[in-house]
N, C-alpha and C positions, 0 to 999 in steps of 0.2 A: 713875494717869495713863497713858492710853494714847499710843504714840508715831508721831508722824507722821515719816518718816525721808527724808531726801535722799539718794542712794546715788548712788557713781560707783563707776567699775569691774566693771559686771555683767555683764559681756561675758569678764573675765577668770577664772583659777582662782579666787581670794579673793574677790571681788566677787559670782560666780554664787553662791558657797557661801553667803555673806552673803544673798543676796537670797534662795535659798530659804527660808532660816532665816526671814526677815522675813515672808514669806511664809503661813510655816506657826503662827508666832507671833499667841498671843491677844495677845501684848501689843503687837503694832502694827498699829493701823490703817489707813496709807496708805505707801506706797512711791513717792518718784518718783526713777526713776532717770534719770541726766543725765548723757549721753557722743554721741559722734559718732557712733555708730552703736546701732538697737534692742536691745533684751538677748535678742531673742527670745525673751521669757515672755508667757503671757497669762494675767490675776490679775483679779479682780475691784479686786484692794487696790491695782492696780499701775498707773501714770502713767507714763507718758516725755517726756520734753524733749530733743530731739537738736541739739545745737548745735558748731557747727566752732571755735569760742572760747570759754573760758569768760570771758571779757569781756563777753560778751553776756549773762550773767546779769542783771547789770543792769537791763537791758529786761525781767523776770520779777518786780521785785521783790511784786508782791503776789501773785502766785502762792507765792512762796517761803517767805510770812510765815505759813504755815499749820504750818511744819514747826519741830519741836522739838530735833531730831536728825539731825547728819550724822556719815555709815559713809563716809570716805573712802578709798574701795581700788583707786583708778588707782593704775598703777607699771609701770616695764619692766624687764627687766633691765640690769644694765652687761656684762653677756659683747657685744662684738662692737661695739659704740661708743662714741664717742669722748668723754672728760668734758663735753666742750659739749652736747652731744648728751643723754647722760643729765642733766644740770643741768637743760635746758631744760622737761623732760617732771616730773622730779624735785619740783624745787624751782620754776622758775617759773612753769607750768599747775595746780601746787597752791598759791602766792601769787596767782595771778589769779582763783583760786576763793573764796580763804579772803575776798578783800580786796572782792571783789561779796558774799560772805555776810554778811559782817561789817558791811555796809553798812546792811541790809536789816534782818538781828536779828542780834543777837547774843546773842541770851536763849538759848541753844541748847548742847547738849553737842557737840562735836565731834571725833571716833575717827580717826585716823589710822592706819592702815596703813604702819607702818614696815620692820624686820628686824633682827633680832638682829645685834652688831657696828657700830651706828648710832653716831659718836662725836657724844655733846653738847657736845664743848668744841671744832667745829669746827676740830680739828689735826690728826688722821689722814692720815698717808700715803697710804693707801689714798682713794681719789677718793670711792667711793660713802658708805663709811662716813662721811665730812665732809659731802656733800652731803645724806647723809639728816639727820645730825644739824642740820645747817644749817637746813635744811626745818621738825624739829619745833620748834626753838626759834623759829622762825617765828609756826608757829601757837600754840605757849602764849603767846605775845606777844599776838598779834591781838586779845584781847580777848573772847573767846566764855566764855561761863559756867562753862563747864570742859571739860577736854579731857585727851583719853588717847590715848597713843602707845604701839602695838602691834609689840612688836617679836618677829614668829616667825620660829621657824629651819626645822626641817626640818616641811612641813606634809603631811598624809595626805591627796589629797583622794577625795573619795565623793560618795556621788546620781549618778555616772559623770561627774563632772568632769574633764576633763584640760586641762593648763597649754597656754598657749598659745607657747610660748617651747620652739621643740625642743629645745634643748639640756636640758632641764629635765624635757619629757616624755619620752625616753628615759633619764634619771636614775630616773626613776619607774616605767615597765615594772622597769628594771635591779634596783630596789629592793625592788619588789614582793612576790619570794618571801621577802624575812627581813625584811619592813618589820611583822609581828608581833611576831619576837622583839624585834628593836630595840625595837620598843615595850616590853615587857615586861622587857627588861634597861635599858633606859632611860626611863620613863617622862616626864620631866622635858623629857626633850629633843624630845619630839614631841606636835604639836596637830591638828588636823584641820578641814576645810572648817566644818563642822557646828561644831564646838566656838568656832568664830571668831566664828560669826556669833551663837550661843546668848550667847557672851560679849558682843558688842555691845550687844547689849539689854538684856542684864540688868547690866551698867556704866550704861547710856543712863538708865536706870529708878532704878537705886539708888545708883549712884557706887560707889567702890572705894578702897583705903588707898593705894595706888599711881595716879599717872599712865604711869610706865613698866611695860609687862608681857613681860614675857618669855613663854615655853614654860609653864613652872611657872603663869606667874601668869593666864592666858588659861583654862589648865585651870581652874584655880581656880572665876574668875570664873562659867566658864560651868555648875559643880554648884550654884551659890550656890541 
């Protein structure tokens, strides 16, 4: 089964990583990426849909029915705003996605882009952690064919990706000289652009024992 894939987030670090991956990949055939601004790539494989709401999906639905597979990797950070603020972008611009997909087909595998520390039992003190966990129980609810929620910690990224979130991409120069050994004294605890996106697919294509994955389990996935 070759995979036709829906992709948001291709503008960001995870997302771009994801889309070359898809890109480069025999096993998918079509990419359309869907966010408010171009991802500016140019693919033979590669479609855009730029929309200021994802409410308006709706108005797409038989465009959308071609696609088997959605890479969902919008997110912002919570350094610098405020719980409403992060909820809004979080949790309800990824219900207004899932709830127009869900619409349309639901025959479809759907990947979410969470974070390690994500609490599923929606108690966390901590804001973001509740809200993400809030978010995935979300979509395992919705109804899609099955679904897997990605939760990375510290990510490596490459193909010359940098994060769009300063505080993050100065984390990353700062990291840079020992983000080798780290890896090699840690392997567990670090995944990579490339390895995200290899994962995606080859989950998309074959399913996995896990809906949660961690660092470890992304790695995994993606030697499979």
């Amino acid at each position: 089964m070759k995979l036709n894939v829906l992709l948001t987030g291709a503008t960001g670090m995870i997302g771009r990583g994801v889309l070359l991956e898809c890109l480069k990949s025999d096993n998918v055939e079509s990419v359309l990426s869907i966010g408010r601004s171009p991802s500016g790539e140019k693919h033979p494989k590669l479609k855009e849909l730029n929309l200021k709401d994802f409410k308006e999906l709706e108005n797409h639905s038989e465009q959308l029915k071609e696609y088997n597979a959605c890479f969902f990797c919008l997110g912002i950070s919570a350094a610098g705003i405020s719980e409403e603020q992060y909820s809004s972008v979080t949790f309800s611009m990824t219900k207004d996605f899932a709830d127009a997909l869900v619409g349309v087909k639901s025959d479809m595998v759907f990947i979410y882009i969470s974070a390690t520390g994500a609490d599923g039992t929606e108690e966390a003190n901590i804001s973001w952690a509740r809200i993400k966990g809030k978010t995935e129980n979300m979509i395992f609810r919705k109804g899609f064919r099955s679904a897997y929620m990605f939760r990375p910690g510290f990510i490596e990224p490459l193909d010359g990706i940098n994060s769009r979130t300063t505080l993050y991409r100065w984390l990353y120069i700062l990291m840079k000289p020992i983000t080798p050994l780290f890896k090699k004294l840690f392997p567990d605890m670090v995944t990579d652009t490339r390895r995200i996106g290899q994962a995606m697919i080859k989950i998309a294509k074959q399913g996995y024992s896990k809906t949660l994955l961690e660092n470890k389990d992304i790695n995994d996935a993606a030697k499979r």
